[in-house]
Residue frames as a rotation matrix with the C-alpha (Angstrom) as fourth column:
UNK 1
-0.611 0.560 0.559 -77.29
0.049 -0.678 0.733 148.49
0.790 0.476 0.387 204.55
UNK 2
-0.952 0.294 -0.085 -79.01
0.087 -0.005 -0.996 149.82
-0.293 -0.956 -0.021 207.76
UNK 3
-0.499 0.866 -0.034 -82.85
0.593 0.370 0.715 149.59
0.632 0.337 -0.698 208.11
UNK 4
-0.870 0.021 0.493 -85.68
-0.305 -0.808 -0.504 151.61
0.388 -0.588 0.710 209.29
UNK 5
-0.602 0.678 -0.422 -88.23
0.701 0.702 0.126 151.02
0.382 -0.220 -0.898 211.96
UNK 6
-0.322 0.411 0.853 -90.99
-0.552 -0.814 0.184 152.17
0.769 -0.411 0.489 213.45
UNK 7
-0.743 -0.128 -0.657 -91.73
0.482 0.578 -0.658 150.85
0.464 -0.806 -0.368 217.38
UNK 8
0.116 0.822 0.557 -95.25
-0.245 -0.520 0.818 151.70
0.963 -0.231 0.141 218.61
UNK 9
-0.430 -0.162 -0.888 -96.11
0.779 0.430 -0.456 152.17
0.456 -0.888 -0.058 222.18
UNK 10
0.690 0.672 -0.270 -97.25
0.716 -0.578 0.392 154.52
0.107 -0.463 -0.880 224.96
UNK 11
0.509 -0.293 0.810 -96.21
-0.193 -0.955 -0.225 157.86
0.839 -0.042 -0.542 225.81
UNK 12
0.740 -0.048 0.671 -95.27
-0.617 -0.444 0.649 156.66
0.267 -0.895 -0.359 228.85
UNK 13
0.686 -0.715 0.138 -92.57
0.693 0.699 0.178 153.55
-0.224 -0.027 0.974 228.13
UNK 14
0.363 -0.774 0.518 -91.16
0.791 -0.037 -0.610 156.47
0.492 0.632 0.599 226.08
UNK 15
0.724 -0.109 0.681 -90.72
-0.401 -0.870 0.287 158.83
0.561 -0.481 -0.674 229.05
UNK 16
0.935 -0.046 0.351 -89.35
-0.178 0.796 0.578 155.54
-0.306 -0.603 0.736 230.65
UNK 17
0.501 -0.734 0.458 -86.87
0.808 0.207 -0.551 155.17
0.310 0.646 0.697 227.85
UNK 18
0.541 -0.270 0.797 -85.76
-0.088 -0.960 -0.266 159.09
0.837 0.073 -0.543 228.14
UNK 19
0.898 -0.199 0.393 -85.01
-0.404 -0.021 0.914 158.67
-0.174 -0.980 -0.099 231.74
UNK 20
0.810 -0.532 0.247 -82.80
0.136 0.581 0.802 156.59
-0.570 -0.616 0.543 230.74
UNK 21
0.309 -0.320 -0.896 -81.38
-0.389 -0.902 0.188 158.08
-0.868 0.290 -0.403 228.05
UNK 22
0.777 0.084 -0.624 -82.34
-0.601 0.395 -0.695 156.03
0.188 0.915 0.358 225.15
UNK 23
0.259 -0.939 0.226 -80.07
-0.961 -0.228 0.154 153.57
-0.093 -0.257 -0.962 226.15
UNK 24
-0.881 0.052 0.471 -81.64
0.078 0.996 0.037 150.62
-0.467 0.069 -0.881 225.53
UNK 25
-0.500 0.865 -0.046 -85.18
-0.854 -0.484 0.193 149.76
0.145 0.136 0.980 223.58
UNK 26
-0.659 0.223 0.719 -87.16
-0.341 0.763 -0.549 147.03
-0.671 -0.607 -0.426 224.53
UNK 27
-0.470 0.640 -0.608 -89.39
-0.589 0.285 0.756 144.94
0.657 0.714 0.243 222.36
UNK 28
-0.009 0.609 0.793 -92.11
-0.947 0.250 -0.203 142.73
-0.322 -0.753 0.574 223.81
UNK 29
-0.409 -0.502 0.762 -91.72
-0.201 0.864 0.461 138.70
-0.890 0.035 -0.454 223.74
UNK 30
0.573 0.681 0.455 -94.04
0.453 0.200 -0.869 138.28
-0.683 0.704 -0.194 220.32
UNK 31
0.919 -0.264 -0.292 -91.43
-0.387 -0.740 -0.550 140.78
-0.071 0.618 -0.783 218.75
UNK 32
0.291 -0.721 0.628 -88.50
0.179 0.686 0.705 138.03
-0.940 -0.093 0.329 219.12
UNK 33
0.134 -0.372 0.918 -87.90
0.916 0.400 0.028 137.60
-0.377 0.838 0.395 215.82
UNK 34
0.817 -0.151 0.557 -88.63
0.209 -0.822 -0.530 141.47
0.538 0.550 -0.640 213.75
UNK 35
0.848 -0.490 0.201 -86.08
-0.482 -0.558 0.676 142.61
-0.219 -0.670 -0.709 217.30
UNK 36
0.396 -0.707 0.586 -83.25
0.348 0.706 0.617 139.73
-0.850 -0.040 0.525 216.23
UNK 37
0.450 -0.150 0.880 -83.09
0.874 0.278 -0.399 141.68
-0.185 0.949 0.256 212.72
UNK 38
0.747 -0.478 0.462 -81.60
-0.423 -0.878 -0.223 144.80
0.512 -0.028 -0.858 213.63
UNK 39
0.568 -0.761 0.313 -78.65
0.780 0.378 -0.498 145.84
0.261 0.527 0.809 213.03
UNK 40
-0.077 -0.502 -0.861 -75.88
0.575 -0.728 0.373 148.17
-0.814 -0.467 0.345 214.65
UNK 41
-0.883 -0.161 0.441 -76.93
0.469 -0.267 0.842 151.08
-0.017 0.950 0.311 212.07
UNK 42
-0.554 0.821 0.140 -80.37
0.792 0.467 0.394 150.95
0.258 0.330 -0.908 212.32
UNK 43
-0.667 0.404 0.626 -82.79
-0.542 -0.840 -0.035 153.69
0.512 -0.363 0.779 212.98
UNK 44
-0.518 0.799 -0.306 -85.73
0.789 0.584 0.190 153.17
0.330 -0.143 -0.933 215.13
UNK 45
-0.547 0.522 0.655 -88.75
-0.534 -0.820 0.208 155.99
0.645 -0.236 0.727 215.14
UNK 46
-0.831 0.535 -0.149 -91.32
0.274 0.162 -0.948 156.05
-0.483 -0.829 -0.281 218.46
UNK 47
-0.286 0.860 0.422 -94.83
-0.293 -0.497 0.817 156.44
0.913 0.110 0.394 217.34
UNK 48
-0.969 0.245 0.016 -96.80
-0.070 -0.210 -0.975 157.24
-0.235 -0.947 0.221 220.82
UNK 49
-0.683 0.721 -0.119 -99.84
0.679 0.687 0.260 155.54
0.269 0.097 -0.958 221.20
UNK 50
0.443 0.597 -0.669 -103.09
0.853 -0.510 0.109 158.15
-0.276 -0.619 -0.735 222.16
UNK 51
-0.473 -0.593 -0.652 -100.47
0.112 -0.774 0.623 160.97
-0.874 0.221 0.433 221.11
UNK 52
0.662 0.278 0.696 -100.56
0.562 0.431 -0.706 159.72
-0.496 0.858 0.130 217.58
UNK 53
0.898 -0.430 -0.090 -97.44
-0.420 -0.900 0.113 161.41
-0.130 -0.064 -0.989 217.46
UNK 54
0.700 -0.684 -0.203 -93.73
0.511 0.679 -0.526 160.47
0.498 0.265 0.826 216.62
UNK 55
0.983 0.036 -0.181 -91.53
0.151 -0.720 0.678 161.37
-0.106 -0.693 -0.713 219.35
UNK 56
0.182 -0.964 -0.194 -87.80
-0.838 -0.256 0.482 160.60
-0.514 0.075 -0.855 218.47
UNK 57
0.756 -0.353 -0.552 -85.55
-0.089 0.780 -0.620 158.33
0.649 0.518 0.558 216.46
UNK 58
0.635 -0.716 0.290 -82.71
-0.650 -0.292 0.701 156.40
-0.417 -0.634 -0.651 217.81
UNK 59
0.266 -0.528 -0.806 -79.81
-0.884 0.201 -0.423 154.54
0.385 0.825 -0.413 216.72
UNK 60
0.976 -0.085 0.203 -78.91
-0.025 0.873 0.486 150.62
-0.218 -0.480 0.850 217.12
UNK 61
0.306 -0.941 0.146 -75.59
-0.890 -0.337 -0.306 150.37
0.337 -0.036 -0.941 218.34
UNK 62
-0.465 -0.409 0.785 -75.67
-0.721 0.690 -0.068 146.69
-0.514 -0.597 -0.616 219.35
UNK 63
-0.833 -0.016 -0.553 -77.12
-0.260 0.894 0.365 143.24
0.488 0.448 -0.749 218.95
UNK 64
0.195 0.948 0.252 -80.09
-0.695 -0.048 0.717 141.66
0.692 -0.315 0.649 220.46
UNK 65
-0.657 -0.256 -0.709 -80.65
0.134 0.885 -0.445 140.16
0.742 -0.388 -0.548 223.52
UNK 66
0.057 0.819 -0.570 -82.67
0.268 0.538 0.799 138.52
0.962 -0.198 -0.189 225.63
UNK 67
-0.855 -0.518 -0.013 -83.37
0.100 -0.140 -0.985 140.21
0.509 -0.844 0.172 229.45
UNK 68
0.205 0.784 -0.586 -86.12
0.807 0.204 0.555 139.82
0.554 -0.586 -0.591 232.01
UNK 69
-0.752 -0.212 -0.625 -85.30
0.628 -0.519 -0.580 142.53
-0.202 -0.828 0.523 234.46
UNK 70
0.277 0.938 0.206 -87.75
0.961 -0.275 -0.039 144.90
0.020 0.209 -0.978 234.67
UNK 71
-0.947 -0.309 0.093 -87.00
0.322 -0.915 0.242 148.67
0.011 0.259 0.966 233.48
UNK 72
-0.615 0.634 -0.469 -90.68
0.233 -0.423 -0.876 150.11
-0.754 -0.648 0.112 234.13
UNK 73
-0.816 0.409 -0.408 -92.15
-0.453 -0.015 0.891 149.61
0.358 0.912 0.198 230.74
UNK 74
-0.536 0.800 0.270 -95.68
-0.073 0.274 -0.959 148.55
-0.841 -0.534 -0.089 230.95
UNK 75
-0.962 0.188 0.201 -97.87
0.239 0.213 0.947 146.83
0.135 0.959 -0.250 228.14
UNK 76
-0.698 0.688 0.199 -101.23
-0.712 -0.695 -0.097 149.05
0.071 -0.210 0.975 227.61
UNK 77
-0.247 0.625 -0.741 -103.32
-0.620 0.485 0.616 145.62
0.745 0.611 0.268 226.27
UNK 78
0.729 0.114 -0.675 -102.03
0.353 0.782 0.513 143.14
0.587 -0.612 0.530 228.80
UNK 79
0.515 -0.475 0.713 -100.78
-0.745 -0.660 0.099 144.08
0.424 -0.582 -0.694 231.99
UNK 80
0.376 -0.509 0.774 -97.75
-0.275 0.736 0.618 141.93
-0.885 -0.445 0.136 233.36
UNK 81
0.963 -0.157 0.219 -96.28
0.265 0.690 -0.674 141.57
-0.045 0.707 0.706 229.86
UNK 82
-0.003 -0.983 -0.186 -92.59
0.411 -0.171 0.896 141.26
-0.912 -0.073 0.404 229.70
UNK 83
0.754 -0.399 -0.522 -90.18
-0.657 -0.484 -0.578 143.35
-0.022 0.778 -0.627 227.28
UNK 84
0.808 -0.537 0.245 -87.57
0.231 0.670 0.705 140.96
-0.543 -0.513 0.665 227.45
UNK 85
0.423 -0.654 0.627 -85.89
0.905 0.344 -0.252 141.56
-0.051 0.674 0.737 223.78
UNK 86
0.918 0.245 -0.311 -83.78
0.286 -0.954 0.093 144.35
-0.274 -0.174 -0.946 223.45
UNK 87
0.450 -0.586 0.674 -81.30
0.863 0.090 -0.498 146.34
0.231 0.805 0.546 221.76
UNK 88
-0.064 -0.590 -0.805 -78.68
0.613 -0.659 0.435 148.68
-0.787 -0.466 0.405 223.01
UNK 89
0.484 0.496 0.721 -79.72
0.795 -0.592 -0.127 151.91
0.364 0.635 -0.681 221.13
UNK 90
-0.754 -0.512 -0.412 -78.20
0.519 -0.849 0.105 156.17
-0.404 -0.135 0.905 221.21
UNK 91
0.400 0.728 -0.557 -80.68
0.419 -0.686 -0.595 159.22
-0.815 0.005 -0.579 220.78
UNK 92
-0.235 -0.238 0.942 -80.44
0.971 -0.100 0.216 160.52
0.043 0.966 0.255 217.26
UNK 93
-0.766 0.424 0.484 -83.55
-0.328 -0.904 0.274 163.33
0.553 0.051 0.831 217.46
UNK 94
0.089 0.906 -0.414 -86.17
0.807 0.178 0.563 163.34
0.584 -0.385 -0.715 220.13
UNK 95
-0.043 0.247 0.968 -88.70
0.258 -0.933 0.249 165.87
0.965 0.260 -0.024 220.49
UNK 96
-0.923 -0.060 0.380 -88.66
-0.343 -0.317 -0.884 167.61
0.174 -0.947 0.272 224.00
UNK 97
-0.680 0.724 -0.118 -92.05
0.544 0.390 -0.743 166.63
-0.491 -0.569 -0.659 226.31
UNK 98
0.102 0.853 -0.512 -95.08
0.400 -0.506 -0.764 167.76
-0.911 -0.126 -0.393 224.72
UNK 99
0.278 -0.075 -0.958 -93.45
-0.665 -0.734 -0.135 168.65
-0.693 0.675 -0.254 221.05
UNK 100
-0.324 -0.211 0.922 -93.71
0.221 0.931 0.291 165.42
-0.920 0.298 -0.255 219.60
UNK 101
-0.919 -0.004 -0.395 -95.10
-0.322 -0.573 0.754 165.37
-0.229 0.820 0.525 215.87
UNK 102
-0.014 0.791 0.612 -98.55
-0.109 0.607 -0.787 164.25
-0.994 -0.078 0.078 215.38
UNK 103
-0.886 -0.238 0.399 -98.57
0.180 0.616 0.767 162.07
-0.428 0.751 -0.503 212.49
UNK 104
0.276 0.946 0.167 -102.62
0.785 -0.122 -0.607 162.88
-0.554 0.299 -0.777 211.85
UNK 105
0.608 -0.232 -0.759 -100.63
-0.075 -0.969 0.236 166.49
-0.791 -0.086 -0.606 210.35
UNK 106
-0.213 -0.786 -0.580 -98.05
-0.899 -0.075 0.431 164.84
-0.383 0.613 -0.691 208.03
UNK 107
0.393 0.341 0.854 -100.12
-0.115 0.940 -0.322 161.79
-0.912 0.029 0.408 206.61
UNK 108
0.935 -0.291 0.202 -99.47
0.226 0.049 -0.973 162.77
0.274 0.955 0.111 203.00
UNK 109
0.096 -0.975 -0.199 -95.38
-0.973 -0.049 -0.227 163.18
0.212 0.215 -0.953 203.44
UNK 110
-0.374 -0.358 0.856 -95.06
-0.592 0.802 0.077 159.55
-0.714 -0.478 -0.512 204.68
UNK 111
-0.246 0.560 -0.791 -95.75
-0.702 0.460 0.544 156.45
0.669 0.689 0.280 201.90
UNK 112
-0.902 0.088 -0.422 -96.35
0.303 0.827 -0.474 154.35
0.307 -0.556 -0.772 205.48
UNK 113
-0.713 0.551 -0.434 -99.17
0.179 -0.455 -0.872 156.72
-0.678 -0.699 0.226 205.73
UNK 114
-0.785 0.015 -0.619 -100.47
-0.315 -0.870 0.379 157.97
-0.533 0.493 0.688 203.16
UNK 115
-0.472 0.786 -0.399 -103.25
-0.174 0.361 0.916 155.76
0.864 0.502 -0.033 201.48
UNK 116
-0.149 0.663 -0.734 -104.77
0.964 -0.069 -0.258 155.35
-0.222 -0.746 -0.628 205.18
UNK 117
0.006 0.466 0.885 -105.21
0.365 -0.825 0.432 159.18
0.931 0.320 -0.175 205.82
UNK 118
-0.527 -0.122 0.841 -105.72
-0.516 -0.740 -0.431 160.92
0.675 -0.661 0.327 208.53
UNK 119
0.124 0.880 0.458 -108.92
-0.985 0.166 -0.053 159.45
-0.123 -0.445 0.887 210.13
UNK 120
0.961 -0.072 -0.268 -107.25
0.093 0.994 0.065 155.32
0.262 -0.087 0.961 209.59
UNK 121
0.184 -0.950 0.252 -104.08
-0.863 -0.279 -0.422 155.97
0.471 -0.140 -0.871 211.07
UNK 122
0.073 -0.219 0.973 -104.50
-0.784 0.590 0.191 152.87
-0.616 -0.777 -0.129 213.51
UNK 123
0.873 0.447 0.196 -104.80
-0.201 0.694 -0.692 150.74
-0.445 0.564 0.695 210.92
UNK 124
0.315 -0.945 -0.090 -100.82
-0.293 -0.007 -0.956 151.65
0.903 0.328 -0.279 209.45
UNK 125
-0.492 -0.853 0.175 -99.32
-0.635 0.214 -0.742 151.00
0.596 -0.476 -0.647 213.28
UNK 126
0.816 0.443 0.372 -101.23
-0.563 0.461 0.686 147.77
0.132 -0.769 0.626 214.57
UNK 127
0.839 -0.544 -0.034 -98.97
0.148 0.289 -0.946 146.03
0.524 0.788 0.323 215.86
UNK 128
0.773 -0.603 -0.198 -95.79
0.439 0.283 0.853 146.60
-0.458 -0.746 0.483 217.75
UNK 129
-0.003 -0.977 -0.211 -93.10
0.074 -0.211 0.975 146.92
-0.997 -0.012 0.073 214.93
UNK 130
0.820 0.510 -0.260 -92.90
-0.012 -0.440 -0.898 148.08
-0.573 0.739 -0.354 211.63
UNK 131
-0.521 -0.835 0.176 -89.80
0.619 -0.228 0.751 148.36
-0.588 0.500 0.636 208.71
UNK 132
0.714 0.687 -0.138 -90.32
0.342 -0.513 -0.787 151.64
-0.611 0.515 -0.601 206.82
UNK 133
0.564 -0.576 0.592 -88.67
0.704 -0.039 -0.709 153.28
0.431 0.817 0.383 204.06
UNK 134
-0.238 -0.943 -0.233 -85.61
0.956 -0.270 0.117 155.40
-0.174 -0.195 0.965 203.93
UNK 135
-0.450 0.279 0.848 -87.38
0.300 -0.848 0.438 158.09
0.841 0.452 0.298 202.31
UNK 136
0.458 0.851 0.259 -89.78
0.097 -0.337 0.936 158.23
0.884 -0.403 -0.237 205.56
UNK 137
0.145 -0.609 -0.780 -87.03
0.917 -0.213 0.337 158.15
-0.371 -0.764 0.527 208.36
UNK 138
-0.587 -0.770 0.250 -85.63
0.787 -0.615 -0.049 160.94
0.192 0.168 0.967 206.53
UNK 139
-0.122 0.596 0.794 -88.84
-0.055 -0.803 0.594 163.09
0.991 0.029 0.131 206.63
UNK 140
0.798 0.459 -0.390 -89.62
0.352 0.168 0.921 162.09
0.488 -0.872 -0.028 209.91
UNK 141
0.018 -0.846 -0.533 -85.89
0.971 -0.112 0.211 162.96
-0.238 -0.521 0.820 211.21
UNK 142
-0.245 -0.125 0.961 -86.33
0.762 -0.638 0.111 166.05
0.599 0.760 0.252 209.66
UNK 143
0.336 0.916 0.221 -89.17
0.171 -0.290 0.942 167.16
0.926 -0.279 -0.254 210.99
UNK 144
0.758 -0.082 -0.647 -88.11
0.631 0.343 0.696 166.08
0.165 -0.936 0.311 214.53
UNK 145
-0.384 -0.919 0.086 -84.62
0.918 -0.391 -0.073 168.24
0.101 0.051 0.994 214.15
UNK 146
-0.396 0.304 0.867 -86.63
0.596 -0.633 0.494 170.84
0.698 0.712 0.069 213.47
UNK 147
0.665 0.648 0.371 -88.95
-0.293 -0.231 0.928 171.25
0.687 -0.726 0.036 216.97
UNK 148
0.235 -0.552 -0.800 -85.90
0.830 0.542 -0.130 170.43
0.505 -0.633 0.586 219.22
């Protein structure tokens, strides 16, 4: 049974990620463990930090592991933090530059949203990683299909 996530971060890791064509996602070293529980199956959605916006889903096609190399990912809090964990991932739906969804628009379709609101949204993605429901990938994939 495959699981959904959500993976928070900056617009810019996820321009980083594109470049490369979703080919990998990275998790930062505190995310060891939530990044060891996915599964080849999985979904993972981008929420974009400062966007407040969800930019694409992609699919885990591998296992985790552990890699130091640097891919140009950059942590917004603490600079110099490694991504090390990571999971070999495939583009599902992601939204072209600049046509992401903003999530402040679709609080009430989401049950990962909804009792925050609009105006606590930081409060639902502190945090790094998330597991959300099946029902909310599906709106969210929707959506995203839609503005491609």
């Amino acid at each position: 049974m495959s699981q959904a996530w959500i993976t928070v971060g900056s617009p810019e890791n996820f321009e980083v990620l594109r470049k490369r064509k979703f080919d990998v996602t990275a998790f930062k070293s505190s995310r060891q463990k939530q990044s060891s529980e996915m599964r080849p199956g999985d979904r993972i959605v981008f929420y974009l930090t400062g966007d407040v916006a969800f930019g694409g889903v992609v699919e885990v096609t591998g296992e985790a592991f552990e890699d130091h190399t640097d891919i140009g990912l950059e942590s917004e809090g603490k600079p110099g933090e490694d991504f090390p964990y990571r999971i070999k991932t495939k583009p599902v739906v992601i939204a072209k530059p600049g046509n992401a969804i903003d999530v402040r628009e679709i609080t009430d379709l989401l049950d990962k949203t909804r009792k925050f609101g609009p105006k606590k949204l930081g409060m639902c993605f502190r945090g790094n990683l998330h597991k959300i429901s099946d029902a909310d990938l599906e709106v969210i994939e929707g959506l995203l299909a839609e503005r491609r």
